[in-house]
RONU-243255 format. One record per residue: residue number from 1; x, y, z of N, C-alpha, C, O in turn. Coordinates in steps of 0.02 Angstrom, whole numbers, plus 50000, padded with zeros to 5 digits. Example, Ala and Ser with C-alpha at 12.3 -4.5 7.8 and 13.67 -1.06 7.14 Angstrom:
+-----+-------+-------+-------+-------+-------+-------+-------+-------+-------+-------+-------+-------+
|   i |  n_xx |  n_yy |  n_zz | ca_xx | ca_yy | ca_zz |  c_xx |  c_yy |  c_zz |  o_xx |  o_yy |  o_zz |
+-----+-------+-------+-------+-------+-------+-------+-------+-------+-------+-------+-------+-------+
|   1 | 50660 | 49716 | 50390 | 50615 | 49775 | 50390 | 50660 | 49835 | 50390 | 50712 | 49834 | 50423 |
|   2 | 50642 | 49888 | 50354 | 50684 | 49947 | 50357 | 50645 | 50002 | 50394 | 50670 | 50057 | 50402 |
+-----+-------+-------+-------+-------+-------+-------+-------+-------+-------+-------+-------+-------+
***
This chain:
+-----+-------+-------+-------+-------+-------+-------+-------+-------+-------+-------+-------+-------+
|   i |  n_xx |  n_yy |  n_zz | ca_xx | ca_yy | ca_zz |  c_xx |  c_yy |  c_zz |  o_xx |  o_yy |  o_zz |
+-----+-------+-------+-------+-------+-------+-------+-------+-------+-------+-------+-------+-------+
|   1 | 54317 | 55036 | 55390 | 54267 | 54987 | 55375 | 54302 | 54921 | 55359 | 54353 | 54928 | 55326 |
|   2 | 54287 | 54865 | 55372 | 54309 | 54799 | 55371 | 54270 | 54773 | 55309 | 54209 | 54769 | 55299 |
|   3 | 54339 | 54751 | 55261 | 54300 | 54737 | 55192 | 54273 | 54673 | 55197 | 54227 | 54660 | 55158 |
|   4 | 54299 | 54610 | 55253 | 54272 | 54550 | 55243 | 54206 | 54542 | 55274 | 54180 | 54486 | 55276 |
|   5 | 54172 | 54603 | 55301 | 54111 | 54588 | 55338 | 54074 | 54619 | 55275 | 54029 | 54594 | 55241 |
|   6 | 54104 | 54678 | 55269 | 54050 | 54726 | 55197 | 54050 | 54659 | 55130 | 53998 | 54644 | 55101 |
|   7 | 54103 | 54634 | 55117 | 54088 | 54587 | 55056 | 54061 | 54513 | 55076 | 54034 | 54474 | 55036 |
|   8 | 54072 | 54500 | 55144 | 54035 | 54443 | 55152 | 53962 | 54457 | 55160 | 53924 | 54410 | 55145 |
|   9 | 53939 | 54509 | 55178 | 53863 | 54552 | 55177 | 53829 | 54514 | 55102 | 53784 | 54474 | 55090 |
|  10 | 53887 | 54558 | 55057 | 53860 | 54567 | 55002 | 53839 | 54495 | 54965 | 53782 | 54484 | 54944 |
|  11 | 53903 | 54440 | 54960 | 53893 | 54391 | 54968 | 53851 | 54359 | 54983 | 53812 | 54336 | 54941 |
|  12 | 53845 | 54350 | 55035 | 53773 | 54320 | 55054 | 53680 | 54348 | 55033 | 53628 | 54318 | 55017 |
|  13 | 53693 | 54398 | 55041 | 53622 | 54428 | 55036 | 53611 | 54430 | 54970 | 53576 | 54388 | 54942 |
|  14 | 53639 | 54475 | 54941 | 53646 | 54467 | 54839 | 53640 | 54429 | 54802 | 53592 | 54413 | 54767 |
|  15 | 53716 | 54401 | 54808 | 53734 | 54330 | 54762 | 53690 | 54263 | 54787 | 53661 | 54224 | 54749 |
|  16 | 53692 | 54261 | 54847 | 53645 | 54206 | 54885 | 53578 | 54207 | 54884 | 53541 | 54182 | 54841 |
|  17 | 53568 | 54226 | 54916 | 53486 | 54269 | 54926 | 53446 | 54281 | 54875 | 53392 | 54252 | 54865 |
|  18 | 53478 | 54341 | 54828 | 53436 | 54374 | 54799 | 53416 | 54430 | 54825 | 53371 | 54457 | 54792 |
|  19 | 53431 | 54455 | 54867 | 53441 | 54522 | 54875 | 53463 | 54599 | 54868 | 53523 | 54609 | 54870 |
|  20 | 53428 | 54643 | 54861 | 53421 | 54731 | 54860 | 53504 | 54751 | 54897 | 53519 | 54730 | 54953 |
|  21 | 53537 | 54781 | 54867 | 53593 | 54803 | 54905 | 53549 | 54841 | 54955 | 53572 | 54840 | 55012 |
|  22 | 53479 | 54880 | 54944 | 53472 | 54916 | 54987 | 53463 | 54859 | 55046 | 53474 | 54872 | 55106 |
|  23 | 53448 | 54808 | 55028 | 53443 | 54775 | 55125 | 53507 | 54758 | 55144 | 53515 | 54758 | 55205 |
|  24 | 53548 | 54746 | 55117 | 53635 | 54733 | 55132 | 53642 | 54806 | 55174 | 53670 | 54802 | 55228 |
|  25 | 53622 | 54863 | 55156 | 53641 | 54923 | 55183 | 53616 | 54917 | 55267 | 53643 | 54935 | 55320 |
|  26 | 53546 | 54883 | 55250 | 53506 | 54878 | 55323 | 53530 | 54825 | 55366 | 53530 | 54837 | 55426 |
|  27 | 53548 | 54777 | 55349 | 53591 | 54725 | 55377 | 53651 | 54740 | 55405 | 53679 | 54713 | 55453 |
|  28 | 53677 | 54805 | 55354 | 53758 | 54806 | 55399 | 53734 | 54868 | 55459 | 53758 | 54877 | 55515 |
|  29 | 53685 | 54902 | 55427 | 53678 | 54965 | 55484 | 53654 | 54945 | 55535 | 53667 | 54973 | 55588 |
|  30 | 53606 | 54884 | 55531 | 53565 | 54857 | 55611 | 53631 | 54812 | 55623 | 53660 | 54846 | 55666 |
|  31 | 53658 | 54774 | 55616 | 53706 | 54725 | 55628 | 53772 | 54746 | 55662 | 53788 | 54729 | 55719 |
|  32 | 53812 | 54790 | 55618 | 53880 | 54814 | 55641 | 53872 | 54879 | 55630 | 53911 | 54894 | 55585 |
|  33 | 53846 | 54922 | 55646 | 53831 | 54976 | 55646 | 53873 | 55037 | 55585 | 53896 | 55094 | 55596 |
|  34 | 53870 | 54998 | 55527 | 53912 | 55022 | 55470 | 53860 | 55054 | 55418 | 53813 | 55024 | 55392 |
|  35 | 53878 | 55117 | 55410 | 53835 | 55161 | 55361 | 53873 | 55172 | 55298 | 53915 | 55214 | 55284 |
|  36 | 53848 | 55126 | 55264 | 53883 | 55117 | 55198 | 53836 | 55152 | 55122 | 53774 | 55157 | 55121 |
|  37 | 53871 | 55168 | 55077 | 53848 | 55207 | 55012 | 53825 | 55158 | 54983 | 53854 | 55104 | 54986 |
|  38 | 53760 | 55169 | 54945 | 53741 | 55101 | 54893 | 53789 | 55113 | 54830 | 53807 | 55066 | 54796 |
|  39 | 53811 | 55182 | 54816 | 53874 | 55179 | 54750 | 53933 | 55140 | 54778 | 53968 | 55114 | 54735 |
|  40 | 53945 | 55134 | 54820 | 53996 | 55090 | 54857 | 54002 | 55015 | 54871 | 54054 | 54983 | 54874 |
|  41 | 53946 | 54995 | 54880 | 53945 | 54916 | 54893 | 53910 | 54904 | 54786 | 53932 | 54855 | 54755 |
|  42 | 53881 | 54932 | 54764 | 53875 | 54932 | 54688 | 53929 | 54919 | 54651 | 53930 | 54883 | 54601 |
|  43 | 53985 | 54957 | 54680 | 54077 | 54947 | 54660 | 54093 | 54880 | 54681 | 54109 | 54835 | 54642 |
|  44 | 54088 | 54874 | 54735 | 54096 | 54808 | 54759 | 54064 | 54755 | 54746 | 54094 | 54705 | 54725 |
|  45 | 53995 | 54756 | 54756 | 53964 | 54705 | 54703 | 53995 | 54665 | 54633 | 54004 | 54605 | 54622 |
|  46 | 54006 | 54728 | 54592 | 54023 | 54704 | 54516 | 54113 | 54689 | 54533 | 54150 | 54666 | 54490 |
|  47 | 54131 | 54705 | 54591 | 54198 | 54688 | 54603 | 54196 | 54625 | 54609 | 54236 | 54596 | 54572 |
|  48 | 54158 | 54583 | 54650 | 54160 | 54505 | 54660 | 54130 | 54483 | 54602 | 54163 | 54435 | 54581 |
|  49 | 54066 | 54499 | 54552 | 54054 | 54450 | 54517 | 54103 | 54448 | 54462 | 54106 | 54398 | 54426 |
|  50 | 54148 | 54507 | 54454 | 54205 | 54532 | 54396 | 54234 | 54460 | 54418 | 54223 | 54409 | 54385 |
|  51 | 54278 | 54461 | 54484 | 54321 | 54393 | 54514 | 54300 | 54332 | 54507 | 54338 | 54288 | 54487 |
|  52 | 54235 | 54320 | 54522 | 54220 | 54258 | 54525 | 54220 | 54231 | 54464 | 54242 | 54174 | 54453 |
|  53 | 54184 | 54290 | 54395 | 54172 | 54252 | 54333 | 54263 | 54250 | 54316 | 54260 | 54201 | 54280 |
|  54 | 54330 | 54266 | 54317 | 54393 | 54245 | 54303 | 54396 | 54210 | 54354 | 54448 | 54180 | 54339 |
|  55 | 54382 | 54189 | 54406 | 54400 | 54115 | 54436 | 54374 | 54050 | 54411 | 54397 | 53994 | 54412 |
|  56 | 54304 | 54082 | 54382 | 54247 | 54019 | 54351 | 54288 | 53975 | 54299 | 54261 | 53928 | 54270 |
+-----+-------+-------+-------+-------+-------+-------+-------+-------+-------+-------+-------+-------+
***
């Protein structure tokens, strides 16, 4: 799995948006055909806002 498409997903739809990881899931599965865990992009989620708030 390609982490810059799964976290730019997340990125955008989440942090941007306002969006359900569950539609990040539907976005990557109709899009790049990636079947991803919601406990998994949930890790990842709190992985970028962990980063961003020590970059802030």
């Amino acid at each position: 799995m390609d982490s810059g498409v799964i976290n730019s997903a997340i990125k955008k739809l989440c942090l941007t948006e306002g969006k359900s990881l569950k539609e990040v899931i539907q976005y990557l599965k109709l899009k790049y055909k990636i079947d991803a865990d919601e406990a998994v992009l949930q890790k990842r989620l709190e992985k970028i806002v962990t980063n961003e708030k020590a970059v802030a």
